[in-house]
C-alpha positions as CSV (number, residue, x, y, z in Angstrom):
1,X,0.0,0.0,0.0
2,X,1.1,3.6,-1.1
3,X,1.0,6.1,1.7
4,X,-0.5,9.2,1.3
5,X,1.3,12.1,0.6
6,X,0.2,15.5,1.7
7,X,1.5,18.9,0.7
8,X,0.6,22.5,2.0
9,X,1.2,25.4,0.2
10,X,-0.2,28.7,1.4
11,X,-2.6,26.9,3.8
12,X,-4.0,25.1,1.0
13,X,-3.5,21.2,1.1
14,X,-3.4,18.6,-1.6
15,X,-3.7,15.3,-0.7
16,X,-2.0,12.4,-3.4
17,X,-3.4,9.2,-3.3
18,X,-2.8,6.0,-5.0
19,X,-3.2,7.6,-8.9
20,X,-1.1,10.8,-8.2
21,X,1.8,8.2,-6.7
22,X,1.6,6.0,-9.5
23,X,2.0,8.8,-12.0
24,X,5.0,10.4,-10.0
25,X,5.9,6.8,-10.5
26,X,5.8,7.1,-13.8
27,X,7.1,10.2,-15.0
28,X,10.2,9.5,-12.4
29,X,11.0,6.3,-14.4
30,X,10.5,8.0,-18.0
31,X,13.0,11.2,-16.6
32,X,15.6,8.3,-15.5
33,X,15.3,6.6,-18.7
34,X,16.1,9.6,-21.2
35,X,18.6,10.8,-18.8
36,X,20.5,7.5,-19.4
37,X,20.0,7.8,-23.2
38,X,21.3,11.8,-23.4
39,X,24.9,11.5,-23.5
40,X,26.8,14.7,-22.4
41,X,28.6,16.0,-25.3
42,X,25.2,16.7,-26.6
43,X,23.2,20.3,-26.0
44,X,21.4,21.0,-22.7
45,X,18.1,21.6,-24.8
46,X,18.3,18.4,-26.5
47,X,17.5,16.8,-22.8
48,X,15.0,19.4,-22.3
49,X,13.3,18.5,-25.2
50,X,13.7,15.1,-25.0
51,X,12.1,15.3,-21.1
52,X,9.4,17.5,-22.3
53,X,8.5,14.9,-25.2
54,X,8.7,11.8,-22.6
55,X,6.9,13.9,-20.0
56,X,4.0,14.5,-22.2
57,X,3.2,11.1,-23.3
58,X,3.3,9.8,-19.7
59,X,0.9,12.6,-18.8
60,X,-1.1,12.5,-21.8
61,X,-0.9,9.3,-23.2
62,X,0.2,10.2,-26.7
63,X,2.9,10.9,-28.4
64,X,3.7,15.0,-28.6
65,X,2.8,15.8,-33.0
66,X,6.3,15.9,-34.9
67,X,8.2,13.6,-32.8
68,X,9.6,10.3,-34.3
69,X,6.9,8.4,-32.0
70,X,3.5,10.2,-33.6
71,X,4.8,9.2,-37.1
C-alpha cells in the first residue's frame, strides 16, 4: 500500500493518493530513462526537449505531434 502524501502550500493542502503516486511513479521512471540515453557531449536543450516529449506522453498518453513516436 502507497502512503498518502500531503503537501501544504499557502494553507492550502493537496492530498496524493494512490493515482497521483503512480503517475509520479511514472514520470520518475521516464526522466531516468532519457537521462541514461542523453549523452553529455550533446546540447542541454536536447535533454530538455527530450524530457518535455517523454513527460507528455506519460501525462497524456500520446505521443507530442512531430516527434519520431507520432509518425
Amino acid at each position: 500500500m502507497v502512503a498518502r502524501v500531503v503537501l501544504s502550500d499557502a494553507g492550502q493542502d493537496a492530498v496524493l493518493g494512490a493515482d497521483t503516486e503512480s503517475l509520479v511513479a511514472r514520470l520518475t521512471r521516464a526522466a531516468y530513462e532519457v537521462a541514461l540515453r542523453h549523452r553529455p557531449d550533446k546540447p542541454f536543450t536536447e535533454l530538455e526537449l527530450a524530457l518535455w516529449q517523454e513527460i507528455r506522453t506519460v501525462v497524456l498518453g500520446a505521443p507530442a505531434a512531430g516527434t519520431p513516436e507520432a509518425a
